[in-house]
N, C-alpha and C positions, 0 to 999 in steps of 0.2 A: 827187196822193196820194189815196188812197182816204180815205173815211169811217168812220167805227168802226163805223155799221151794217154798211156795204157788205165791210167786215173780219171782222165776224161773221158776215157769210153766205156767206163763203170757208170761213170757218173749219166751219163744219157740213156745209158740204157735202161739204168734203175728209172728213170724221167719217163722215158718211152712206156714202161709198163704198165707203172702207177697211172699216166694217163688212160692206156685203155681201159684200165681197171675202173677206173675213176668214172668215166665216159656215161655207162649206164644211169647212173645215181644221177649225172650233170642232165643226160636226158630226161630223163623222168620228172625232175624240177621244171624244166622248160615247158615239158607239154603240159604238166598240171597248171602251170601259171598261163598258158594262154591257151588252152583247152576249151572252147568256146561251149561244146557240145554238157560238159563236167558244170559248167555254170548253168546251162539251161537245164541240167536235172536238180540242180540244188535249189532252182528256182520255183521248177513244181513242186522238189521237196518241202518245201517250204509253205506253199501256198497249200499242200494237205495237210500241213500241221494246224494253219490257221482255221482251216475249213475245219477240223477234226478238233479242235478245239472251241468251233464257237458251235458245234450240234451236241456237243458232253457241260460245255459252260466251265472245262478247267483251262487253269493256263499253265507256263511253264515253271513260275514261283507257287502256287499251290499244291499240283499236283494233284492225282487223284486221293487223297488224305488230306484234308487240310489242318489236321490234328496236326499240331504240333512233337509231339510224344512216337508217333510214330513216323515222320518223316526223319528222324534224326541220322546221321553218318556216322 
């Protein structure tokens, strides 16, 4: 049987890993949420769809079909 020291230093080490492990995924979250640069392309994104949608006259509930029969999922 293991020792209660030798138990606690399983136990941190498995801690240690899992955090580095963990680390990328925790950054990746951070930058996309304050990513300033990611908000200003979603924001042109955006403003092409408007633009692109009011020179064709569809929107995003019609689509280019407004038949019902073949918009269907």
């Amino acid at each position: 049987m293991k020792t209660f020291k030798q138990f606690q230093e399983g136990i941190k080490t498995k801690l240690a890993i899992g955090g580095l492990m963990a680390l990328p995924f925790a950054m990746q979250k951070v930058k996309d949420k304050f990513d300033p640069i990611q908000k200003l392309r979603d924001k042109k994104q955006t403003e092409k769809q408007k633009d692109y949608e009011a020179k064709t006259g569809t929107t995003k509930q019609d689509g280019y079909f407004y038949d019902p029969t073949v918009n269907r999922k």
